[in-house]
N, C-alpha and C positions, 0 to 999 in steps of 0.2 A: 410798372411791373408787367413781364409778357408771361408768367408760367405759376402757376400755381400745383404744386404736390398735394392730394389728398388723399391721405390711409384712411381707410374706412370706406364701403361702397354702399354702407345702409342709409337711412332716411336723411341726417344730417352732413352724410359725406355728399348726398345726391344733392342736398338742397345747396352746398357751395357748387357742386360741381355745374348746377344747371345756372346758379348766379353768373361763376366766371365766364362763361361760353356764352351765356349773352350779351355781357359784357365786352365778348372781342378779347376773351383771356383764357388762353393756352393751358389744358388740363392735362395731370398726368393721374390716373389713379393708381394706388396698391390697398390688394387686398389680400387676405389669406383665399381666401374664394375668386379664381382667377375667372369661374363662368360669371362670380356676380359682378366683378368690377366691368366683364366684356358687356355683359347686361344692363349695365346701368351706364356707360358709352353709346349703348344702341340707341337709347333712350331719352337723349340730349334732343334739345329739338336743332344744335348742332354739330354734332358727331363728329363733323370733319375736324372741329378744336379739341379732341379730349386723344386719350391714347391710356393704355396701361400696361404696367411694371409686373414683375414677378416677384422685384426686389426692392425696398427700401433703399439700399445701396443704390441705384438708378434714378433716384431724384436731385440729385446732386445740381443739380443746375437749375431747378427752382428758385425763384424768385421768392415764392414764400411756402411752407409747408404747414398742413392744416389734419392735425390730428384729429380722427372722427371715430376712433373706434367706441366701443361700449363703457360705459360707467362701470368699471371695473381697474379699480386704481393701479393691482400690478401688471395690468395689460398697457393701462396707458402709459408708466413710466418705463417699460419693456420699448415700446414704439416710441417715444420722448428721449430713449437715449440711444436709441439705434439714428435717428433723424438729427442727432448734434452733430453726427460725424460729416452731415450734408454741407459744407460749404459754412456759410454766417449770415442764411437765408433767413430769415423772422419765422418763429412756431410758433403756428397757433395752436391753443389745445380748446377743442369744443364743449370742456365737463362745463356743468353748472354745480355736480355732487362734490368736488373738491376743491380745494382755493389752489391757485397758480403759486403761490408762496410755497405750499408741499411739495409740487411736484415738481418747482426751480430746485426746491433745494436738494434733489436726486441726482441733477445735473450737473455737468461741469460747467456747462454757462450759462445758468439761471436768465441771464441778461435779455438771452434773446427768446425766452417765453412770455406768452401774453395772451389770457384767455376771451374769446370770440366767442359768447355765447348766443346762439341762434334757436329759434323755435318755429321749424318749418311748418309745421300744422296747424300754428294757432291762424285763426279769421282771417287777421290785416298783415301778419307778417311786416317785414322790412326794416324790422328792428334787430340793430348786435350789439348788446352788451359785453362796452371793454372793461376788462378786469386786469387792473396792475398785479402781479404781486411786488413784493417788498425788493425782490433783486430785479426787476422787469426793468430795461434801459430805455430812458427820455426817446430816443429815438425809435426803439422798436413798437412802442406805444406809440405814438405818432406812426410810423408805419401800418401800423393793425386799423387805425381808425381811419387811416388815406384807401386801407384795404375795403371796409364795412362803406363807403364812401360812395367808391367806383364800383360795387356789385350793387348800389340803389340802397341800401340799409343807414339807415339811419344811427350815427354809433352813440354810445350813451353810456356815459363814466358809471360804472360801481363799484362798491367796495370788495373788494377781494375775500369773500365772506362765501360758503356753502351755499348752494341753493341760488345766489345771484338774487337778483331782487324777480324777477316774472317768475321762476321758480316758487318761491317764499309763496309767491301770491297764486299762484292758478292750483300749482299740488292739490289742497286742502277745498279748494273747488269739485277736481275731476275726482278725487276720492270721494265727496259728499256727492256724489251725481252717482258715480258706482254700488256706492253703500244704498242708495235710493233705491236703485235696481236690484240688488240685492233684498232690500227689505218688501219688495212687490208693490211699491208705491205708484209703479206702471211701468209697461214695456219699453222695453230700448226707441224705440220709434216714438213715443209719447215723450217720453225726457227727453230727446232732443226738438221734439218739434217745440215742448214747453220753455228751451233756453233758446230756442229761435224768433220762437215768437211772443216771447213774454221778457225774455231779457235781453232781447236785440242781436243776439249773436248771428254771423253768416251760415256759421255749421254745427251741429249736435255736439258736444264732447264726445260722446259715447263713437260716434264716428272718426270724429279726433283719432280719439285714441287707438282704434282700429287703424287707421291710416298712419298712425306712428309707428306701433306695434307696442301689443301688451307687454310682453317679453322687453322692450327699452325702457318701457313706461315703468314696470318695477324692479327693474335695475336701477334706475332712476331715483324711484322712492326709495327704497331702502340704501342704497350709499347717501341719500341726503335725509334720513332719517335718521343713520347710523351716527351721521355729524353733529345734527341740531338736538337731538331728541326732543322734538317736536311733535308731540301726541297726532295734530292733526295733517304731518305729514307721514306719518303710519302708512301704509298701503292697506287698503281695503283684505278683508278675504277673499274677495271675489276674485279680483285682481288676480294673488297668486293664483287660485285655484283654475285658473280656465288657464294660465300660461302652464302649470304641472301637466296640466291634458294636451297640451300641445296647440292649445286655442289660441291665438297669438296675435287676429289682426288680419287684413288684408293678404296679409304675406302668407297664413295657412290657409284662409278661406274661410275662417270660422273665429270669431271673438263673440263680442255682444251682437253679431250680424253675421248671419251664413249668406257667404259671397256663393255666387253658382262656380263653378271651378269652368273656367277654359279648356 
């Protein structure tokens, strides 16, 4: 493969996008936000391999096309059938909140969906969970995991189920880390030094999550709350409550961490 399409120019469009490009593979981005896709171009540590679209329609010669927008189901099947009309390139679609079975069966060729889930933030990274769904074609699955391969990621069968299997597992972590801080058990800085240095981890959640953004992060929880109803994948209070005030993470300056502002 020489070209990869990526809708979506937020954390998980950036984190394919910086894979492909050091991999030696040709990026195209679209996004609704045309300064944030030129911004997240500038930002490749090879720029001369990326380029970006105004239009969907423009990806057309993509090698494979990689849906990254927001956990928001009728956005993603808006973007999922505007991108069939692209050639018989392999879709990937990034949820981990919906199974690839719902959102094949929107389509007119189910065949060539196949979900890539990735978790830019987490410590060790270099894992992609591939998810069949029920209409996904022997070969396009095989394509997806020649894909997670050649970007360094390690690919790793699961069942085509809500939440994905690293979902299922960390949610119900970074919620109880939240809820902690919320109940004044110690400061943001304390909790993450206490899961760095007491449970081995590289980096704080609480900065995780900052660095994802809160605003994903409960998108997130609640479409894959909404699925499981899973008590302990609930999104905290706090959560919504700092993304209502527009607290959101690295990206406004201010979550569980006031960034100084550039």
């Amino acid at each position: 493969m020489t070209t990869v399409g990526i809708i979506g120019a937020g954390t998980v469009g950036s984190y394919f996008a910086e894979a492909c490009t050091a991999a030696g593979i040709a990026v195209i981005v679209a996004d609704l936000d045309h300064d944030r896709a030129s911004s997240l171009v500038r930002s490749l540590p090879a720029p001369e391999r990326a380029s970006t679209v105004g239009s969907i329609t423009n990806l057309a010669r993509c090698d494979v096309l990689v849906e990254a927008v927001p956990e928001v189901r009728a956005v993603k099947i808006d973007v999922l059938t505007q991108l069939i009309a692209c050639g018989d390139a392999l879709l990937v679609t990034s949820t981990s909140a919906f199974t690839v079975t719902e959102l094949g069966a929107t389509l007119a060729q189910p065949e060539r969906l196949v979900g890539v889930h990735v978790m830019p933030a987490t410590p060790h990274g270099h894992l992609a969970e591939i998810a069949a769904g029920s209409c996904s074609g022997e070969a396009y699955v095989a394509k997806a995991r020649m894909l997670a391969t050649s970007l360094g990621w390690a690919p790793l069968n699961v069942r085509d189920r809500p939440g994905r299997l690293t979902r299922r597992l960390v949610l119900p972590f970074f919620h109880q880390v939240v809820q902690a801080l919320d109940d004044g058990l110690a400061s943001a800085a304390d909790i993450d030094r206490v899961v760095v240095l007491g449970l081995g981890h590289r980096r704080g959640p609480l900065a995780v999550l900052d660095s994802t953004g809160l605003d994903d992060q409960l998108a997130t929880s609640e479409a894959t709350f909404d699925a499981v109803h899973d008590p302990a994948i609930a999104p905290p209070p706090l959560l919504a409550h700092l993304v209502a005030a527009g607290q959101c993470g690295d990206k406004t300056g201010a979550g569980f961490y006031v960034k100084k502002q550039q």
